[in-house]
N, C-alpha and C positions, 0 to 999 in steps of 0.2 A: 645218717638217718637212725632215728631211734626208735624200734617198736614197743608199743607197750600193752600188757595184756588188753587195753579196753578202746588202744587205738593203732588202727594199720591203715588208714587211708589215705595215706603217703606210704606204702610198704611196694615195692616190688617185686611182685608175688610171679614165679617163673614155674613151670608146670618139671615133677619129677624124671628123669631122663629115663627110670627103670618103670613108670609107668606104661600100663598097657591091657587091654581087653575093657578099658573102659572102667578100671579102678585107677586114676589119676588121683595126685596128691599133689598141690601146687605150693609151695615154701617162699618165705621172705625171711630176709636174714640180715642181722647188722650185726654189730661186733657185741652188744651184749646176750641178743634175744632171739630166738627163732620161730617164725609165727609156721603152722603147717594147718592146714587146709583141704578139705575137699572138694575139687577141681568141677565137678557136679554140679555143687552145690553150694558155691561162698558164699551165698546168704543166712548161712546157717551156722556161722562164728567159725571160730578156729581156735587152734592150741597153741597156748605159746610157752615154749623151752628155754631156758637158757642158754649161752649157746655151749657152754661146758655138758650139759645133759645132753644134746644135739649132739655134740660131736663122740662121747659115749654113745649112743644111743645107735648112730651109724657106721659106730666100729662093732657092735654086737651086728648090727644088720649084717654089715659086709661077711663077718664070720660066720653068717651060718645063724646063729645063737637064738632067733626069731619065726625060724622056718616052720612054717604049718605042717601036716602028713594031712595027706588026701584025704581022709573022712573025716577030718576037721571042717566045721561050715564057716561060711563066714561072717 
């Protein structure tokens, strides 16, 4: 399966495993592109990565690299 920024309606869109409180993020992913979405809201588009930026992207996450401090809003 191929997503492409302007089509995912064939995408299998799986909800985040570290979502929770009701900030969900719901992803589909093929071997070049990764669509990410608000689980809320999918009517209202979605971002799509490559999946080279994606897997960059959740090796900062994993490390820390991302992390809010409490009087940051959101």
């Amino acid at each position: 399966m191929m997503i492409t920024p302007h089509d995912t309606s064939n995408a299998l869109w799986r909800k985040s495993s570290r979502s929770g409180g009701g900030n969900c993020v719901e992803v589909a992913g093929a071997r070049a592109a990764v669509a990410i979405r608000d689980s809320k809201a999918p009517g209202n588009g979605h971002l799509t990565l490559s999946a080279r930026t994606w897997l960059t992207f959740t090796a900062q996450v994993r490390a820390g690299c991302h992390e809010r401090s409490a009087d940051e809003g959101v």
